[in-house]
GUBAKOL-387898 format. One record per residue (C-alpha): residue number from 1; residue in one letter; chain; z, x, y. Coordinates in nm, 2 decimals, always signed. Example, Ala and Ser with C-alpha at 12.3 -4.5 7.8 and 13.67 -1.06 7.14 Angstrom:
2
1	A	A	+0.78	+1.23	-0.45 $
2	S	A	+0.71	+1.37	-0.11 $
! end
This chain:
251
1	X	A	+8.02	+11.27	+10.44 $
2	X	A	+8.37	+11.24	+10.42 $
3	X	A	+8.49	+11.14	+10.06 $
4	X	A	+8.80	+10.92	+9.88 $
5	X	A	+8.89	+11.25	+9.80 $
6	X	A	+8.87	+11.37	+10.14 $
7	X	A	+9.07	+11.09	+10.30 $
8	X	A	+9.40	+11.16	+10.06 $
9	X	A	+9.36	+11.49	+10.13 $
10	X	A	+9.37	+11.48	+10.49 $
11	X	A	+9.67	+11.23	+10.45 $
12	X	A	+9.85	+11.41	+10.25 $
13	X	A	+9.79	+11.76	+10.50 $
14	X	A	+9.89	+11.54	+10.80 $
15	X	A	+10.22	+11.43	+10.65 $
16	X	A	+10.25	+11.81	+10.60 $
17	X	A	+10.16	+11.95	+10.95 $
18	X	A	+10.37	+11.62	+11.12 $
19	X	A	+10.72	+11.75	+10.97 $
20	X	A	+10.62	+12.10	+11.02 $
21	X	A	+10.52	+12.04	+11.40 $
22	X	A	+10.75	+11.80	+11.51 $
23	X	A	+11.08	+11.98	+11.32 $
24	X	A	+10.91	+12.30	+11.54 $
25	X	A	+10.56	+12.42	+11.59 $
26	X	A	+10.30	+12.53	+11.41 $
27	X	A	+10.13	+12.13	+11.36 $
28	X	A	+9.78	+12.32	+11.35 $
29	X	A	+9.86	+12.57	+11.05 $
30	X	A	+9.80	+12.30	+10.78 $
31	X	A	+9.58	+12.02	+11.07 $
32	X	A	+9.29	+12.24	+11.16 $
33	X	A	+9.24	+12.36	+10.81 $
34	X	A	+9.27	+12.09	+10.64 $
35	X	A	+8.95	+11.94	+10.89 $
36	X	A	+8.75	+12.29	+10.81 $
37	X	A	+8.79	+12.20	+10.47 $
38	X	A	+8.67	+11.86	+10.43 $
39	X	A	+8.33	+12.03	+10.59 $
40	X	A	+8.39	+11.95	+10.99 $
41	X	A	+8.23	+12.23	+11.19 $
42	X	A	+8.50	+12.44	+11.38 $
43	X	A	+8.42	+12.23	+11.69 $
44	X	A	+8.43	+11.90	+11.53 $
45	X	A	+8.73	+11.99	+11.33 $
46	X	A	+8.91	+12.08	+11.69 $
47	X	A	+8.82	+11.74	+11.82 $
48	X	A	+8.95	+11.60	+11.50 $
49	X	A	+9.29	+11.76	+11.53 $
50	X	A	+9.32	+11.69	+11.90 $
51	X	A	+9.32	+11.36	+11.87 $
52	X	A	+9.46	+11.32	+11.55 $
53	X	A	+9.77	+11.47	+11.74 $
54	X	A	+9.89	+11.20	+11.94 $
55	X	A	+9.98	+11.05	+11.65 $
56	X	A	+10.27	+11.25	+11.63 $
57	X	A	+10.44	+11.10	+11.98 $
58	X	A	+10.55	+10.78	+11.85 $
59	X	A	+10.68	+10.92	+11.50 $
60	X	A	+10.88	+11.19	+11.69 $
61	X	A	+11.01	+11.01	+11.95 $
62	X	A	+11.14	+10.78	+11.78 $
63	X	A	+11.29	+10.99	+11.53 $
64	X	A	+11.45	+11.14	+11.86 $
65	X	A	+11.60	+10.88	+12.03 $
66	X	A	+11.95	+11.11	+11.98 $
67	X	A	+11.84	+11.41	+12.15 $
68	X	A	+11.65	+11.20	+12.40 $
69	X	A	+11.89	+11.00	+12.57 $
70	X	A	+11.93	+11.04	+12.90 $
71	X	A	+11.63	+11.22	+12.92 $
72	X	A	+11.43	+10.95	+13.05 $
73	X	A	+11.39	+11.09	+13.43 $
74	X	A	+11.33	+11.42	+13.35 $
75	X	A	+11.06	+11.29	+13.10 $
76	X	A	+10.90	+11.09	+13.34 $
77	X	A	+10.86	+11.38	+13.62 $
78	X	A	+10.76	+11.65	+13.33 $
79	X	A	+10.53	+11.44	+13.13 $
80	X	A	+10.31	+11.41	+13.41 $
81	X	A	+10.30	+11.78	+13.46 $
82	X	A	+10.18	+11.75	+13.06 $
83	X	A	+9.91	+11.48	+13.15 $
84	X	A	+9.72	+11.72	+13.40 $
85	X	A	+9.73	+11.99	+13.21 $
86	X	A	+9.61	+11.83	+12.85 $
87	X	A	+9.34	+11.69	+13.07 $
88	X	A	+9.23	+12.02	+13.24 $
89	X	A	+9.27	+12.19	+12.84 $
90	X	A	+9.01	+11.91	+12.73 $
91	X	A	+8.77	+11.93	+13.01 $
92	X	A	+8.80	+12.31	+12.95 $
93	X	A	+8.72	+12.23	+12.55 $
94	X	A	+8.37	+12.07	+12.65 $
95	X	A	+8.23	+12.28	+12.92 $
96	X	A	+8.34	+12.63	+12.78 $
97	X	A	+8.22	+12.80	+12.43 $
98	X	A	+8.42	+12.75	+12.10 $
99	X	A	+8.51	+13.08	+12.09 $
100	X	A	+8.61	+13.23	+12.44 $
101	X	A	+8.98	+13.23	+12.33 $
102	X	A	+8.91	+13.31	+11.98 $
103	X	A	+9.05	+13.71	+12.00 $
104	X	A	+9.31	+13.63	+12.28 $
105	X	A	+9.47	+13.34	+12.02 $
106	X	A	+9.61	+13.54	+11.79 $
107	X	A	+9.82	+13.75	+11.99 $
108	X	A	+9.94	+13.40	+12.25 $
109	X	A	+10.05	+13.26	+11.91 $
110	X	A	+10.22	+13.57	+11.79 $
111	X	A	+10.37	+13.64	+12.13 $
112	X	A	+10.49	+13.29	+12.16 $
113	X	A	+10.68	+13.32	+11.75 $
114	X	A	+10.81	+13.69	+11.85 $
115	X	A	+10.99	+13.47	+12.20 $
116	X	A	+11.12	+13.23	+11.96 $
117	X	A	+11.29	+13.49	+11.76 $
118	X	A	+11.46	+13.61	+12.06 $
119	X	A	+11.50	+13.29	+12.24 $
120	X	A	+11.89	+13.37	+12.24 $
121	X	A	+11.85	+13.68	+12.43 $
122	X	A	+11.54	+13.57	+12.67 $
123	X	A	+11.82	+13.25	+12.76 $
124	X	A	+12.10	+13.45	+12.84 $
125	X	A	+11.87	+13.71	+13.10 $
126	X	A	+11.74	+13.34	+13.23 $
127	X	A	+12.10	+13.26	+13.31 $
128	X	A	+12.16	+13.52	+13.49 $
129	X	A	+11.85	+13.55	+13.71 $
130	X	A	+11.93	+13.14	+13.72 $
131	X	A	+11.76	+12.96	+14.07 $
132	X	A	+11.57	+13.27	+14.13 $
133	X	A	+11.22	+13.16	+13.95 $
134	X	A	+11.21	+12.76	+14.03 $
135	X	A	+10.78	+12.75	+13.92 $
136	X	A	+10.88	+12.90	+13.59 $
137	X	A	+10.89	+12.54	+13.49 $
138	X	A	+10.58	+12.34	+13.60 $
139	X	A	+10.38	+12.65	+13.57 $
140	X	A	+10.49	+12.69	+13.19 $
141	X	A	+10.43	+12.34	+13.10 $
142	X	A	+10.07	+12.30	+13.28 $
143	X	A	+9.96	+12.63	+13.10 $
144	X	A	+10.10	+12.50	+12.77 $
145	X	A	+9.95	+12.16	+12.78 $
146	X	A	+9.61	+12.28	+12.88 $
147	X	A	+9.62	+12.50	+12.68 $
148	X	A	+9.73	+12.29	+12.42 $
149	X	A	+9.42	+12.05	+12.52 $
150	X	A	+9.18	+12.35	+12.49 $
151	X	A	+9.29	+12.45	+12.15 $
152	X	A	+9.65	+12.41	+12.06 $
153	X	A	+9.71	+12.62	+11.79 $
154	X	A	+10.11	+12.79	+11.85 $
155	X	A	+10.13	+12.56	+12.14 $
156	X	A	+10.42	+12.36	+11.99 $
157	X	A	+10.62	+12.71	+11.95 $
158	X	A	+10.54	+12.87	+12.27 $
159	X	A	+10.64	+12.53	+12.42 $
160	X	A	+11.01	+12.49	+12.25 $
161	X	A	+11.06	+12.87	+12.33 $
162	X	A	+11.01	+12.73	+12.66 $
163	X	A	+11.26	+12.43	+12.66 $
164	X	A	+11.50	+12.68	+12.48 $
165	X	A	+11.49	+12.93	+12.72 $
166	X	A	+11.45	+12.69	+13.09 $
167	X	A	+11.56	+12.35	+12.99 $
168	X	A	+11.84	+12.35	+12.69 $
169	X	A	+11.96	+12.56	+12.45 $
170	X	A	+12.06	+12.33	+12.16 $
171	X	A	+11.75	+12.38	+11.91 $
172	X	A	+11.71	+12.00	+11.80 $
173	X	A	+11.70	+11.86	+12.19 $
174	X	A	+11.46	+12.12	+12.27 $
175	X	A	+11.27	+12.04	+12.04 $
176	X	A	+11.26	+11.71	+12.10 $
177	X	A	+11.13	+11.73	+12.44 $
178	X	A	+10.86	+11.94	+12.33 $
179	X	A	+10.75	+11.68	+12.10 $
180	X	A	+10.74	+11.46	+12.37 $
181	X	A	+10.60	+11.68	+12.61 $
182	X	A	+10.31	+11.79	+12.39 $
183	X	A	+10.26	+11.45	+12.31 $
184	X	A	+10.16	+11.32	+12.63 $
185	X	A	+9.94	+11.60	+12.71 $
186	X	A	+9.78	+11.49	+12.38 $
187	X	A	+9.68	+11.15	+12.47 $
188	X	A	+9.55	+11.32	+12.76 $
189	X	A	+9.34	+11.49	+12.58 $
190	X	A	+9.25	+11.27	+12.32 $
191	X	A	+9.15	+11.05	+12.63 $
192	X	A	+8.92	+11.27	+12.77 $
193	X	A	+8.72	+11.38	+12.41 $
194	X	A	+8.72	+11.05	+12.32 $
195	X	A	+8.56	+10.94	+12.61 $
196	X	A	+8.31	+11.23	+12.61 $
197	X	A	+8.24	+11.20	+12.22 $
198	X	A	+8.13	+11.23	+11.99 $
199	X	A	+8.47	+11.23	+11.74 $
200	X	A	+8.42	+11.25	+11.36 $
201	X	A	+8.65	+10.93	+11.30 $
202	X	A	+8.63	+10.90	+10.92 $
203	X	A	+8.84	+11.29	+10.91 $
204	X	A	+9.07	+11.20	+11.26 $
205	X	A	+9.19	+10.85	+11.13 $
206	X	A	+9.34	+10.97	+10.81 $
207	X	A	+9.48	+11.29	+10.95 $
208	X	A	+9.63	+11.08	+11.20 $
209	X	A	+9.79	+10.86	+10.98 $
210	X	A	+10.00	+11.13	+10.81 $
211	X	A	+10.06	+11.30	+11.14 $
212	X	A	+10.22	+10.97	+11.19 $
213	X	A	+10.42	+10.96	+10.86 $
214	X	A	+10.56	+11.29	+10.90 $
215	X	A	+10.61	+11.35	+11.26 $
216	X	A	+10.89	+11.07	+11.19 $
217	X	A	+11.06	+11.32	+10.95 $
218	X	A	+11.04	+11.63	+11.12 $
219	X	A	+11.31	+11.56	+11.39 $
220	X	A	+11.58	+11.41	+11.09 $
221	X	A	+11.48	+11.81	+10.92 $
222	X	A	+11.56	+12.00	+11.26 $
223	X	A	+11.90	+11.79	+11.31 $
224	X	A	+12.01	+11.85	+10.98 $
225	X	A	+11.89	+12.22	+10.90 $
226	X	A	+12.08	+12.50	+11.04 $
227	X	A	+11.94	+12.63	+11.36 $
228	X	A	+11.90	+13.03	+11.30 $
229	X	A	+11.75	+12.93	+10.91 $
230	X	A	+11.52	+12.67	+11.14 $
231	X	A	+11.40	+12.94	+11.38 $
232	X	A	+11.33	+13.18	+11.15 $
233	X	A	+11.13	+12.93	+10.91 $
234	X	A	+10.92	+12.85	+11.26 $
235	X	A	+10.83	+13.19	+11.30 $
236	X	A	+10.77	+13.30	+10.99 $
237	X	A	+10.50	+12.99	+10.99 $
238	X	A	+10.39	+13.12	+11.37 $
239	X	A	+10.34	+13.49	+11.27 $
240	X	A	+10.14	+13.36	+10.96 $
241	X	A	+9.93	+13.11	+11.16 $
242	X	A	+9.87	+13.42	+11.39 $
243	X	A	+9.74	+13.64	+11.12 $
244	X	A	+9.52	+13.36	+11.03 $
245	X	A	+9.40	+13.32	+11.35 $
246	X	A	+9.35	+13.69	+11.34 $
247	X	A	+9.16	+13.73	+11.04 $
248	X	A	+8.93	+13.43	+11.07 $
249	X	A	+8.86	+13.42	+11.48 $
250	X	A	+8.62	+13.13	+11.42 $
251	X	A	+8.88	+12.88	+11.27 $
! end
């Protein structure tokens, strides 16, 4: 039973994780724990959050609409790229166990903050190696959103690596289209569970609400922070959600 206490609670950690994930990554450090402790079983509590999350796409997007102008085709061929692959990453989430990925998380998360770090570097080997890996794209994005669908965790960091690195270099567009990317692959996914059930409503509606609230302020932080203090404070956040991860496999 889910509690007035409960409900601000998960508002108030859904404001938290929307700034956090849509400023950068890492939506899940302060979401999926937040779920485990209200008292939703691991499983439940990923339903929760995976729903919960596509509350962030309008907030974000909107907050956006700077870094997203003229982004509107490449959005539209991408995002459906996103859309299979959330929906593979949920259909994945209810015929597989809750804990096949649990060891291998960790280190994708890690992996994903460490790339981050060294986006500039990773970028300027891309460039010169430039035309010579066209599927780097697609292929990253799919395996992202499904994965992202399946269980998420670091999949907001892995993905604006990603944009850094093969789309734009310029942290606050990149980052933008990551928010909208793992956006659309989370209405696919929320599609799919909710269709499927069952969803623990009385935890996802409140922590969708303040995914809502502060996904609107993340973007307005990125534009305005400076982007090597950003990246750092976005891995720092990765490398401690991997730890986590780490520590407590079942979560």
């Amino acid at each position: 039973m889910i509690s007035a206490l409960d409900v601000a609670l998960l508002v108030l950690a859904g404001v938290a994780a929307g700034l956090v994930g849509s400023a950068g990554g890492i939506t899940s450090l302060i979401s999926f724990p937040a779920l485990l402790a209200v008292g939703l079983p691991a499983h439940a509590a990923n339903v929760a959050n995976s729903v919960g999350l596509v509350a962030c796409l309008p907030g974000s997007a909107h907050a956006s609409r700077p870094e997203l102008r003229g982004r509107g085709a490449w959005l539209k061929r991408w995002s459906a790229v996103a859309a299979i692959g959330g929906t593979a990453g949920a259909v994945l989430l209810l015929v597989t166990p809750d804990d096949v990925f649990a060891r291998v998380v960790p280190f994708l998360v890690a992996a994903g903050s460490l790339a981050l770090l060294f986006e500039p570097r990773l970028t300027a080997w891309h460039r010169q190696r430039e035309g010579t890996n066209a599927l780097a794209l697609p292929a990253g994005i799919l395996a992202l959103a499904l994965y992202n669908g399946y269980f998420g965790a670091g999949s907001g960091v892995m993905t604006l690596t990603l944009m850094l690195v093969l789309v734009d270099d310029h942290l606050p567009t990149a980052n933008a289209l990551k928010n909208v990317l793992i956006g659309v692959g989370s209405v696919a996914t929320a599609t799919i569970l909710v269709l499927a059930g069952p969803v623990e409503w009385a935890a996802t509606v409140p922590i969708a609400a303040g995914l809502l609230v502060g996904s609107r302020i993340g973007p307005v932080v990125a534009r305005r922070l400076p982007p090597d203090l950003l990246r750092v404070l976005i891995v720092v956040f990765g490398l401690a959600l991997a730890v986590d991860l780490w520590i407590n496999p079942s979560t």
